[in-house]
C-alpha positions in Angstrom: 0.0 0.0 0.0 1.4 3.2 -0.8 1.4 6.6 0.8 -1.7 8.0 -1.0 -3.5 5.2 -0.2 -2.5 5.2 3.7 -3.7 8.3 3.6 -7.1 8.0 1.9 -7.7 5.2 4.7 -7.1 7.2 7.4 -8.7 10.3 6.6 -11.7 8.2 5.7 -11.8 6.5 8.9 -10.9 9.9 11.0 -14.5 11.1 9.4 -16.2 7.8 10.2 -15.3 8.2 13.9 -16.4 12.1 13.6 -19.4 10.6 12.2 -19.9 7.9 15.4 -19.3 11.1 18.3 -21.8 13.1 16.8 -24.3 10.1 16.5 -23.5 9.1 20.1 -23.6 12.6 21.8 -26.7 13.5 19.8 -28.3 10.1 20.9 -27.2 10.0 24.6 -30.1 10.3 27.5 -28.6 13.2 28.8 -28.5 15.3 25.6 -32.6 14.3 25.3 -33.9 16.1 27.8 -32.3 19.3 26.9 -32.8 18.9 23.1 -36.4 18.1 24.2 -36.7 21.8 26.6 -35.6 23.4 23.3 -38.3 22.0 21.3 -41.1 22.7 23.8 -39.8 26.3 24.5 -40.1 27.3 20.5 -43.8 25.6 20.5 -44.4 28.2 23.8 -43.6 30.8 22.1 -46.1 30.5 18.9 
């Protein structure tokens, strides 16, 4: 395997774990509750 493809591999794995944190911390209980505050304080306000 060369250098370019080393490369490729890695960056495409570097955005496949970026891609796992964001689904995890979007997904986790905590993270819920105050997505779910947000929500219900913009239907308040109509």
């Amino acid at each position: 395997m060369d250098l370019s493809s080393a490369l490729y591999l890695g960056v495409t794995f570097g955005l496949f774990v970026v891609f796992l944190l964001i689904v995890i911390r979007t997904y986790s209980k905590k993270r819920k509750e105050e997505g779910e505050r947000a929500k219900y304080r913009m239907l308040d306000d109509d």
